[in-house]
C-alpha positions as a printed NumPy array, in Angstrom:
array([[ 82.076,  85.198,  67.191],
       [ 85.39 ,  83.444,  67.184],
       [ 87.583,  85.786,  69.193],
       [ 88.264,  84.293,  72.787],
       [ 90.267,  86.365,  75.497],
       [ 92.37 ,  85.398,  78.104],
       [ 93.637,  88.285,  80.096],
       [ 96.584,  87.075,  82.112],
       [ 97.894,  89.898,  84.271],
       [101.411,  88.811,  85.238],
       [104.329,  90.612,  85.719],
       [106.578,  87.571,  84.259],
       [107.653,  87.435,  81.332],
       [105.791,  85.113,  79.352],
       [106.723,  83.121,  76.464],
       [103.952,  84.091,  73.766],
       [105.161,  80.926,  71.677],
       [105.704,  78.663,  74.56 ],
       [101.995,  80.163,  76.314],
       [100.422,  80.029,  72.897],
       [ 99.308,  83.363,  72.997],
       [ 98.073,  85.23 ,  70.084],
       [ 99.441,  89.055,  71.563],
       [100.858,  90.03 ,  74.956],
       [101.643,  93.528,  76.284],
       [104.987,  94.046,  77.701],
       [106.177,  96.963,  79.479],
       [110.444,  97.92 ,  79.929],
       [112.357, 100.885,  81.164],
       [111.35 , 100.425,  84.595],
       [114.055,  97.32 ,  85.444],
       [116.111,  97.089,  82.577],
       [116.757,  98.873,  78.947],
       [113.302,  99.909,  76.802],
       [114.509,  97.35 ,  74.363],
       [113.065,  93.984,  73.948],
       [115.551,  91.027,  72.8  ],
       [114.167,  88.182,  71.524],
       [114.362,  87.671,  67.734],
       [111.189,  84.883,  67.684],
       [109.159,  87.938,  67.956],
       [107.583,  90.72 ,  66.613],
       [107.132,  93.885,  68.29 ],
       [105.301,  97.003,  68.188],
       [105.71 , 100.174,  70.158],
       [102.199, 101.342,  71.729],
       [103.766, 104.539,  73.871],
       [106.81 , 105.674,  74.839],
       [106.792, 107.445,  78.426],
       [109.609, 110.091,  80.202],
       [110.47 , 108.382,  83.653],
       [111.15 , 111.017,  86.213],
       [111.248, 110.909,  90.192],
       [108.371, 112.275,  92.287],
       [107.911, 113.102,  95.669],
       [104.483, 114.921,  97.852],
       [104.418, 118.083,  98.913],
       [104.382, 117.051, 102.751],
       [107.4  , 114.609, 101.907],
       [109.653, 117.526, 100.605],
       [108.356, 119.689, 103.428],
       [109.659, 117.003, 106.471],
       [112.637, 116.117, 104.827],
       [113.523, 118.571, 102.659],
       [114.256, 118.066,  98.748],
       [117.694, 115.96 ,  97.461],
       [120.341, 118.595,  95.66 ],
       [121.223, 116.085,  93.181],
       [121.39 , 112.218,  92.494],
       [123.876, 111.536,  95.447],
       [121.77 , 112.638,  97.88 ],
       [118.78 , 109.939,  97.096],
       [120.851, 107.864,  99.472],
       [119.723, 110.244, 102.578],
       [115.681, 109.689, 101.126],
       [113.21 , 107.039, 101.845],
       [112.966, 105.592,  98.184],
       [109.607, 103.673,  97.012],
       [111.218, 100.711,  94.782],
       [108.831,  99.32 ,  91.76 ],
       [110.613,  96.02 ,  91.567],
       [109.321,  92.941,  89.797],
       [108.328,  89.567,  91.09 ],
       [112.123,  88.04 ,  91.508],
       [113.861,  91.431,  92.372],
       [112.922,  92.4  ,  95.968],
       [116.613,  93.483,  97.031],
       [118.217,  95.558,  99.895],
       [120.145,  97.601,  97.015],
       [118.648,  99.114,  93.499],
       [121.3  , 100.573,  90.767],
       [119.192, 103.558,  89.178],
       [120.506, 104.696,  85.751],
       [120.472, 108.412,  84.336],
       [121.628, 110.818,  81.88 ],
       [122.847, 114.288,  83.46 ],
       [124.977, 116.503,  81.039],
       [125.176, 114.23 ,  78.506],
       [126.85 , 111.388,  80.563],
       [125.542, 108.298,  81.975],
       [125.606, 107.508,  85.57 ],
       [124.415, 105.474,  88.074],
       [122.746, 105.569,  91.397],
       [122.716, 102.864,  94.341],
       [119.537, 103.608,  96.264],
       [118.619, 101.385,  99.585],
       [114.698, 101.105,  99.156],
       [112.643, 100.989, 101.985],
       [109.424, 100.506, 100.1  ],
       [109.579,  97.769,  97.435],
       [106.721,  97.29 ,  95.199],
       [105.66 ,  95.001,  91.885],
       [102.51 ,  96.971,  91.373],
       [103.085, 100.5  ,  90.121],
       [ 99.761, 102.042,  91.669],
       [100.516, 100.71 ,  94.625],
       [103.548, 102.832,  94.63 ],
       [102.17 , 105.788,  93.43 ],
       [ 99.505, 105.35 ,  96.792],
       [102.264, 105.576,  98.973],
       [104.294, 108.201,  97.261],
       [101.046, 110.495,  97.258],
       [100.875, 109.558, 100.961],
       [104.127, 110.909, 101.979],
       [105.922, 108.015, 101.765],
       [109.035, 108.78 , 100.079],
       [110.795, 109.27 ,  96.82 ],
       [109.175, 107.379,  93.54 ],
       [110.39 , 107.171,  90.134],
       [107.123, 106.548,  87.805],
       [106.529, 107.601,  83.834],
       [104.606, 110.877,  83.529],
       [101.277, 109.534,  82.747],
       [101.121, 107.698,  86.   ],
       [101.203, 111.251,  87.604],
       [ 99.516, 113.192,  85.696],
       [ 96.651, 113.222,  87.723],
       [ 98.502, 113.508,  90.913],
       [100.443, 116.826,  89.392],
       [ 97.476, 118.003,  88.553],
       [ 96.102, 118.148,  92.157],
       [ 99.198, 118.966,  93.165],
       [ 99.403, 115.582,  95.587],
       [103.149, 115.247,  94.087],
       [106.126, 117.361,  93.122],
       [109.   , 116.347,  90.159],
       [112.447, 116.271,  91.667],
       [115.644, 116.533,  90.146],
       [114.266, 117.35 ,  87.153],
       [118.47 , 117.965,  85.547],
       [118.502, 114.385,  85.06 ],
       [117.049, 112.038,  82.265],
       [116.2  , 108.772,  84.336],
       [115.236, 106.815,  81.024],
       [111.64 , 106.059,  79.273],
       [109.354, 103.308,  79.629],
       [107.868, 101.384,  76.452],
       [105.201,  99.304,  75.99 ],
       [105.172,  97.211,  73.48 ],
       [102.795,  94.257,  71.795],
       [104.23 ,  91.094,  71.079],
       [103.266,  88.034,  69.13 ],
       [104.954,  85.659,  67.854],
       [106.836,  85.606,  64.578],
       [105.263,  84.351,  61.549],
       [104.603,  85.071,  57.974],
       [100.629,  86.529,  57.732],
       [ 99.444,  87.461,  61.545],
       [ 95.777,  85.496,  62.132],
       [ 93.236,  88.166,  60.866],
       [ 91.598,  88.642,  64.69 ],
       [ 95.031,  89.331,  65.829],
       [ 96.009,  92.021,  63.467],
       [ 92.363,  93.608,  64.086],
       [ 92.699,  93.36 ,  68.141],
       [ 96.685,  94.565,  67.574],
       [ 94.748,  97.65 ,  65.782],
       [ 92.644,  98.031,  68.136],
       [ 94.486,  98.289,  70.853],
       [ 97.103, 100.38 ,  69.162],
       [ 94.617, 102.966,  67.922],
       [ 92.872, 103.35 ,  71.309],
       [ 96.523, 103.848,  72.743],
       [ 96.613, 106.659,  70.205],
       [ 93.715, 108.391,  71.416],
       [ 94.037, 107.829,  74.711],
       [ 97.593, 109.311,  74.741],
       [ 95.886, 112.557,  73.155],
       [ 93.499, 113.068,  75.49 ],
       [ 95.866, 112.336,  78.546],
       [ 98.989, 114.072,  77.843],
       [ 98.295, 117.676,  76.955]])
């Protein structure tokens, strides 16, 4: 029995090499592209999730839904924003007719903790922008509502890392298979 774990739940981006850590899980899409860039290490896809925007039922009701992307501005936006980013201002990208664009939204909610988000969306909070698993649940008992479903607001990936090296230590590769195949399954049985 020669497999130790440390589970370090951080949103920071850590340094596998520099951490000496065997695998990390990183998420992107949220802040900045789905692509990773750092060429000391490897990477493999786990999911790939739509991002859309979200709002409850009694939300929409009191304050009606926005027409199109321009309108956000007159919402109360619920900001997922990482440890370093809790601004007055957020640029939200999109696709809408095949061009990009981009939004300036003034949160009034900022969060680093994506459930804790999704909490105050389903309370009536505001707006939300989360990846389609996070609500399944919620759509499902019809706590929240997609909104301005014309436009493509990106994906979120998640992605294992490790560092770069010639033959990956054997416990690695079989928790990297692990993980990947119960990410599989798990994907199947949540998103139909």
């Amino acid at each position: 029995n020669d497999i130790k774990i440390d589970l370090i739940l951080s949103n920071q981006k850590l340094d596998p090499v520099k951490a000496q850590l065997d695998l990390s899980l990183r998420g992107a899409g949220y802040l900045e592209d789905t692509a990773l860039r750092d060429s000391n290490l490897q990477m493999k896809i786990l999911l790939k999730e739509k991002i859309g925007l979200y709002a409850s039922p009694a939300y929409l009701l009191k304050y009606g839904k926005p027409k199109d992307c321009d309108d956000l501005v007159n919402h109360t936006i619920i900001n997922y924003a990482d440890n370093h980013r809790l601004s007055d201002q957020e640029k939200w990208t999109y696709v809408h007719d095949g061009k990009s664009g981009v939004v300036t939204v003034k949160p009034k909610f900022n969060v680093n903790d994506i459930e804790s988000g999704l909490i105050a969306c389903i309370a009536g909070y505001g707006i939300g922008k989360f990846t389609e698993l996070n609500v399944k649940s919620a759509l499902q008992q019809q706590q929240l509502c997609p909104i301005l479903k014309q436009y493509d607001w990106g994906n979120y990936h998640l992605y294992a890392i490790y560092p770069h090296q010639q033959a990956l230590p054997k416990r690695t590769r079989l928790l990297l298979d692990f993980i990947y195949a119960h990410t599989l399954n798990f994907l199947e049985k949540n998103l139909k």
